[in-house]
Residue, then its C-alpha position, 0 to 999 in steps of 0.5 A: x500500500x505504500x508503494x501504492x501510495x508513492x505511486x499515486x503521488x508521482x501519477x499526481x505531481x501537477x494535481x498535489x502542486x497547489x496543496x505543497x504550496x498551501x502546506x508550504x507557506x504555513x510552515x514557511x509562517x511557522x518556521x519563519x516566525x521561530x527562527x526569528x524570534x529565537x535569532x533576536x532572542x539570542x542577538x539582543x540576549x547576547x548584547x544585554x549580557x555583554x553590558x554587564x559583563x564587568x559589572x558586579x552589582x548593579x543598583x537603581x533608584x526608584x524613589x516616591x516623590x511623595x516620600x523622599x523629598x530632597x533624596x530623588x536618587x542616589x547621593x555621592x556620599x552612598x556611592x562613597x560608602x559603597x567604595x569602600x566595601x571590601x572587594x569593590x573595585x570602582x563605583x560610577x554613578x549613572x543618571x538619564x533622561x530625553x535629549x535629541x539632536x538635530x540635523x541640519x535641517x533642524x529635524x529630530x535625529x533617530x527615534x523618538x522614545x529612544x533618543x536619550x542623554x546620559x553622563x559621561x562617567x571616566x575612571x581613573x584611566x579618563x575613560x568610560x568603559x561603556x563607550x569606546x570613541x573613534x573620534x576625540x573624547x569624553x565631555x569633562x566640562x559644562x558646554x561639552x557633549x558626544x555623540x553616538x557615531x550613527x548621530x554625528x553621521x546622520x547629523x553630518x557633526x564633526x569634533x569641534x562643532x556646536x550642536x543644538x540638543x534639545x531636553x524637556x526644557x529650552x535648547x542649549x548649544x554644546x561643543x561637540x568633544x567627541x564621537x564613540x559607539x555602545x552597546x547601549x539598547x537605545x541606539x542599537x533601537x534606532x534611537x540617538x545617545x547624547x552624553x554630557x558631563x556628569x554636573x551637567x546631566x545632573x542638573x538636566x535628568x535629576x538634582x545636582x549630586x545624585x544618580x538615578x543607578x549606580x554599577x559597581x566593578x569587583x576587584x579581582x577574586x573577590x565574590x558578587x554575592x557577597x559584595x551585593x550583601x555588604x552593599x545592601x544595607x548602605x542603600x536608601x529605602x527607595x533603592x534596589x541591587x541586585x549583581x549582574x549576573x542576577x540582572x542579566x538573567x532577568x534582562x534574557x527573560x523579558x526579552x524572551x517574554x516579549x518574543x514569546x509575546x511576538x511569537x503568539x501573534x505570528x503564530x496566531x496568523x500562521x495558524x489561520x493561514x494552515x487552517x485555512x490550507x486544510x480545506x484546500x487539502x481536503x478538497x484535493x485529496x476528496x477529488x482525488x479518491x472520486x476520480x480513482x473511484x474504479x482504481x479502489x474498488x478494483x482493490x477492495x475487489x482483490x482483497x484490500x482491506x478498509x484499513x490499508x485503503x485509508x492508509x495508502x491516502x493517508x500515506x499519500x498525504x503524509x509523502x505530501x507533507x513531508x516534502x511540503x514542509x522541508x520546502x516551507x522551512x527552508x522557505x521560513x529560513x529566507x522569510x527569518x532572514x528578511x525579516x531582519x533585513x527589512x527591520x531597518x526600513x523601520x529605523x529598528x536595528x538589530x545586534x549582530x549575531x548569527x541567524x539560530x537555527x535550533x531544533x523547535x523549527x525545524x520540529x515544529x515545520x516537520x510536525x505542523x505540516x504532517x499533521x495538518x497534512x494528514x488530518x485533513x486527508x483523513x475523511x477523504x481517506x474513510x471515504x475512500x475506504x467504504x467505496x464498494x468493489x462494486x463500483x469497479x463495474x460501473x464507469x459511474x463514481x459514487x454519489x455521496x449519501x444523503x444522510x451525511x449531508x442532512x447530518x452536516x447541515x443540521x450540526x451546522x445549523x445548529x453550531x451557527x445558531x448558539x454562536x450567533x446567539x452568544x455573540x449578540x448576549x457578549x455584545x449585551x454584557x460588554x467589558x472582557x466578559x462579553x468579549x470572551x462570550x463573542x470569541x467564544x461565539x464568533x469561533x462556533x458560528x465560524x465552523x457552523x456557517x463553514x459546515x453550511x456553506x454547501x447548502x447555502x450555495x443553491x440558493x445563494x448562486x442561484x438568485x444570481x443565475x439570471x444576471x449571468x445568464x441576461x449578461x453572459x448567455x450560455x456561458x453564463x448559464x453553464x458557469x452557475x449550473x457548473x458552480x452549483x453541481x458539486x456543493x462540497x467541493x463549492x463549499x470548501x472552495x468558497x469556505x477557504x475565502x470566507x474564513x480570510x475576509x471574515x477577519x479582514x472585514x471584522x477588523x475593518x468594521x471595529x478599526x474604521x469604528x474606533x478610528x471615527x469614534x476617535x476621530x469625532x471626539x477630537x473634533x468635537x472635544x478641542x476647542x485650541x488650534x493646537x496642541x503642544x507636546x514633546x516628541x518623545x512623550x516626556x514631560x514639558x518644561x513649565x518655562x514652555x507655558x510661559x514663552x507660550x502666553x508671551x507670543x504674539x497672537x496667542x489668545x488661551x493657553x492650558x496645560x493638562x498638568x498631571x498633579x499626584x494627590x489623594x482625595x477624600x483619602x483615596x487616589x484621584x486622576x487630576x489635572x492642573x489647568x488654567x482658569x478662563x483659558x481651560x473652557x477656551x482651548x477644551x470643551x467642557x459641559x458643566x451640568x452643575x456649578x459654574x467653571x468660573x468657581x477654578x479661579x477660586x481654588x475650587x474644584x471641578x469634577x467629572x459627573x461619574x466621578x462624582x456620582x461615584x463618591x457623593x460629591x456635590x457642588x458645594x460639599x468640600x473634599x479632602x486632600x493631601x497633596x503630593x508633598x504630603x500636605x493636607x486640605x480641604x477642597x471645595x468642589x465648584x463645579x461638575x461637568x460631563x465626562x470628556x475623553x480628553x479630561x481628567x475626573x478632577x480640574x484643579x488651578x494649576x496655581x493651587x497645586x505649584x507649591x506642592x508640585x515644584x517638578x510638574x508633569x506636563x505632558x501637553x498644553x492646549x495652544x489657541x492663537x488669532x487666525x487658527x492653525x496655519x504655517x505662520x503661527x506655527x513658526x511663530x510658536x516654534x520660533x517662541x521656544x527657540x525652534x526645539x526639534x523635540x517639541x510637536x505642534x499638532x493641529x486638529x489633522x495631525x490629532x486626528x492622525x495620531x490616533x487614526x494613524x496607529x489604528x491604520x497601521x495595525x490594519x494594515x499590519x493585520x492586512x498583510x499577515x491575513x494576505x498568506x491565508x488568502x493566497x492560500x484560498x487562492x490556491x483552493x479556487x485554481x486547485x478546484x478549477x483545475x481538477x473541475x476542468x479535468x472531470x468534465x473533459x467529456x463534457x467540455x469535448x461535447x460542448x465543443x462539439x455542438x458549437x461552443x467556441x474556446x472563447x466561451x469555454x474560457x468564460x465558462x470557468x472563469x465565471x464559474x471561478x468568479x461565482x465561487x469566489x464572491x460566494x465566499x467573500x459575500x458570506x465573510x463580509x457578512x459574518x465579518x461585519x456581524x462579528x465587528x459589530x459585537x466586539x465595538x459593542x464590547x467597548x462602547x462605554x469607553x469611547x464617547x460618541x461611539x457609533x457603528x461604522x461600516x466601510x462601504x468602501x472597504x467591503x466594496x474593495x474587498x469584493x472587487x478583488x475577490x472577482x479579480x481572484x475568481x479571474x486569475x484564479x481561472x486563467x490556467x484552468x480555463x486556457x486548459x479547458x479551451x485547449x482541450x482536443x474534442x475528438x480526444x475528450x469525447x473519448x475520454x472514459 
């Protein structure tokens, strides 16, 4: 029966083509994907280790600003203390922060939250063992930097030059001193590396004197763990060591943490693409096993047993697999390899290191593809089994049972039912219960449909019959018959594209919603022309709101300040804003009280929040500042909850004292004439031209949600791209083994007058009919299931209205006719060719 089936494999190489390319491309996904993540595991596990190698122990601060005030990190007289433990060779004190240069256009440089500043911290020696400098050296003095080697060349900068470096506060200039490189994670991110003096950095990133982390070197043959146990009790409350080997373990465990985190989604789509693979596979090998309907029964008549029959198609499909998924992990290996090379069109770069071809690739392809090979040649193997020897006698094939059909179709229908049932009940409950209901009910209507699908068919095509006919004639005619005749085959055909435009058009729906939903809460929530922010996401200097309210032409400025408070003893979201400028640049509905009340030192409250704790307009509220201070505050006013407001509105005034370092993440900008190119320049202009700090008008708001929801559908748009070329290949599998069956039929046609021109638009009607078959039903479900989830999260986004993108779907579909076109090409050139005499004859 082996030989049989090796026989059969070889007879069919042509045939089996497009399930090894179905199997191909999963694996490919699968093995692509761990090859990639494990050669970025052991690049950037390697890089992390190599950074600590002469490290002993490492400590970092993390005060509590509302604890440690005066102590906001690691003084030079812990560091001493901790010089002098025995076996401590050397301590260097490290502090950071956001800092980005310019190029010569005044464009930021590198990435934007990974452009970061440090102190140059020299030994004995004068150097710094983090950094190795190819051009001049190290910043000993105030108005000295260096820069990373990928800045200075990107900025064109040379030893000696004056650079603009832009911080949370106003730019400054700086000698460049020198040029170096580092194994420092932000550069190697695509992001940019300014060091400065260790004074000066000080005084940029924390408080003159101490550091937010300090490494210490051991002295050779000394013991870590025992310098960590002397180090430990010199260390403030808000400070933590741990060694560095300690430190580099757990660096490798988060990187491996987010690969895996990467890994889950790639898999995820490699699984949808295989899955969808299995009714291509399917539907070969049923094809198969009904045209060697007399082959097997003249086997059974000789004495085949049921068993060997189902073991020959399964050995059959096991030889497919085999060389289907070397292919695909061959292929996965150039899909790793392209990956990381196209990683650097995102400005991303990777360690070097070698590319990690471990054992779980090359096992996972293996298994994978035999597994989902011979699963899904199983019921066709059965099948082929039960044929009778009987049939060896009748030029006949075997019609499939009715009862197996009626029991399909009655498992389908009622899998459908309770999925579209609990789908509507999660999107009734909404929050993470109603979306697991809708995952859990989108997974059972999924398989239910697919198991109906055949038996939609009939009607389905048939209510488009007439248009083919009035429009196409007879090939019209002949293609909605033909595509009608065979419904399994149709339904696994048709099932393959369903299943791919159910997720890209669910996904269309909720992020076309989402984005609309945002987009309206923008437009109808700010009120300023412009919104003003860095661009690494940091906090803006308090001397930015002053230079704003200076310039010519600005008529309200706000900040949304951040304030750290507790009230009415629990903590609460606050923001510190300006009274009279805030209702200017902000839309704020007060439904009880009056705004006017801020500029009194009172508070203003969102009406869930106040709903929820009791507050009233009047009632007065306890506070305790972040400083610890405490008060009582009275609340002025409460107004309706808005998507761009905290719960609480405080005078930024009221909360300065308490609050000498505040966090402002942006301030709302309202000038005479609106938003233009000349009032930007003149703002840029008023905060000295800073390459980190963001203008956005209302567009550019819209687009930093918007453009975020565009990219992850995007990204989502191309990953699906494998499962519908894969359906793809089940619309010309089918075709193809279609046109072989009917070369009596076709040779007929031909005979009576049916020129190739028709024959050609035959099958590629019928391929179009089959394909817009499948994509209406995953349009269909798809905006059924986008529907649910957006129900899901309706409380959470003001203004939320269902949107359906009738262009999308309207795209989606054109290109699903195109498919059916394509699809078509080589089966139909086949079917036109065919030799009519030859055809005729043929059994």
């Amino acid at each position: 029966m082996f030989r049989t089936a090796l026989r059969n494999v070889l007879a069919h190489k042509a045939r089996l083509l497009m399930t090894v390319l179905a199997v191909m491309l999963g694996v490919a996904f699968v093995s692509g994907t761990l090859v990639f993540t494990d050669t970025l595991n052991r690049a950037f596990t390697r890089q992390a280790a190599k950074s600590y190698d002469d490290v002993a122990v490492s400590i970092a601060s993390h005060p509590d600003p509302g604890e440690a005030r005066g102590e906001p990190g690691l003084s030079r007289a812990v560091l001493d203390r901790i010089s002098a433990v025995p076996g401590v060779a050397s301590v260097t004190g490290r502090v950071e922060g956001f800092a980005g240069v310019p190029d010569r256009d005044g464009r930021l440089i590198g990435v934007e939250w990974s452009n970061k500043g440090s102190n140059f911290a020299p030994g004995k020696d004068g150097r710094d063992a983090r950094y190795a400098f190819v051009e001049g050296g190290g910043p000993v003095a105030a108005g000295q930097i260096a820069l990373d080697r990928e800045t200075a060349a990107k900025g064109r900068y040379e030893v000696g030059d004056t650079v603009r470096v832009a911080t949370n506060g106003p730019v400054r200039t700086f000698r460049l001193q020198g040029v170096f490189t580092t194994d420092d994670g932000a550069v190697g991110a695509g992001g940019s590396l300014v060091l400065f003096d260790t004074g000066t950095a000080q005084s940029l990133f924390l408080k003159p004197g101490y550091f937010a982390e300090a490494t210490v070197t051991a002295a050779p043959g000394a013991d870590d763990d025992r310098i960590l146990a002397a180090i430990e009790p010199l260390l403030p409350e808000h400070a933590g060591a741990q060694t560095g080997e300690e430190l580099s373990v757990q660096q490798a465990e988060e990187i491996e943490e987010g690969m895996s985190a990467f890994n889950q989604v790639f898999l995820g789509f490699a699984g949808i693409a295989l899955f969808v693979g299995v009714f291509l596979i399917a539907n070969t090998f049923t094809m198969l096993v009904a045209q060697r309907t007399k082959e097997v029964a003249l086997m059974r008549a000789v004495g085949a047993s049921r068993r060997q029959i189902t073991r020959s198609v399964l050995a059959e499909a096991g030889i497919v697999g085999l060389v289907a998924s070397t292919a695909g992990y061959l292929l996965g290996i150039a899909l790793a390899v392209g990956l990381r090379s196209g990683m650097a069109a995102f400005e991303v770069k990777v360690p070097d290191g070698p590319l990690v071809l471990g054992v779980v690739p090359v096992l996972s392809a293996l298994g994978v593809g035999l597994l989902v090979t011979v699963l899904a040649a199983w019921l066709p193997g059965r099948r082929a089994a039960k044929i009778p020897p009987v049939a060896a006698m009748n030029s006949v094939h075997a019609a499939p049972t009715q009862k197996s059909l009626v029991l399909r179709n009655s498992i389908g229908g009622g899998l459908a039912a309770i999925g579209s049932g609990v789908i509507v009940l999660g999107a009734a409950k909404a929050g993470d219960l109603g979306r697991l209901l809708v995952s859990g009910g989108a997974f059972l209507a999924l398989v239910g449909v697919i198991m109906l699908i055949p038996l939609l068919s009939r009607p389905l095509i048939a209510a488009v019959r007439p248009l083919l006919v009035g429009v196409f004639g007879v090939s019209g005619k002949l293609a909605g018959q033909n595509a009608v005749r065979n419904p399994r085959r149709t339904g696994a055909t048709a099932s393959a594209l369903a299943i791919g435009l159910t997720l890209v058009t669910g996904l269309s729906v909720l992020g076309v919603t989402v984005g609309r939903s945002l987009d309206q809460a923008t437009t109808d929530q700010i009120k300023a022309d412009y919104m003003v922010r860095m661009a690494g996401g940091g906090s803006l200097d308090p001397s930015v709101l002053t230079a704003l309210e200076k310039t010519r032409g600005v008529t309200a400025v706000s900040p949304e300040q951040a304030s750290r408070m507790e009230l009415g003893g629990k903590p609460a979201f606050v923001s510190a804003v300006t009274p009279g400028d805030v209702e200017e640049v902000l839309k704020i509905e007060p439904t009880a009280g009056s705004l006017d009340s801020l500029a009194r030192g009172q508070i203003a409250v969102a009406r869930k929040t106040a709903e929820s704790r009791g507050w009233k307009v009047g009632g007065t509220v306890a506070v305790t500042y972040g400083d610890g201070e405490k008060g009582t505050l009275t609340v002025g006013a409460v107004y309706r909850d808005s998507e761009f407001l905290s719960p609480v509105l405080i005078d930024r005034k009221v909360v300065a004292p308490h609050d000498p370092e505040p966090y402002i993440p942006s301030v709302f900008v309202s000038v005479e004439g609106g938003a233009s190119a000349a009032n930007e320049k003149a703002l840029a202009r008023s905060l000295g031209n800073n390459p980190a700090v963001d203008f956005m008008d209302h567009k550019d708001i819209r687009d930093s949600f918007g453009g975020v929801i565009n990219m992850m559908l995007n990204i989502m748009y191309g990953l699906l791209a494998m499962a519908l070329l894969i359906a793809v290949l089940g619309v010309v599998n089918t075709l193809a083994m279609s046109v072989f069956e009917r070369q009596q039929e076709i040779g007929m046609l031909r005979a009576i007058g049916l020129d190739r021109r028709r024959v050609k638009r035959m099958v590629r009607l019928e391929a179009v009919v089959i394909s817009l078959y499948g994509a209406v039903v995953g349009v269909a479900l798809g905006s059924f299931l986008g529907w649910a989830v957006g129900e899901t999260v309706r409380d959470s986004l003001p203004g939320y209205t269902l949107t359906l993108p009738w262009d999308r779907i309207g795209l989606f579909l054109l290109l699903a006719g195109l498919v059916g076109v394509l699809a078509a090409m080589w089966p139909a050139r086949s079917a036109a060719k065919l030799n009519m005499l030859s055809a005729i004859k043929a059994e």
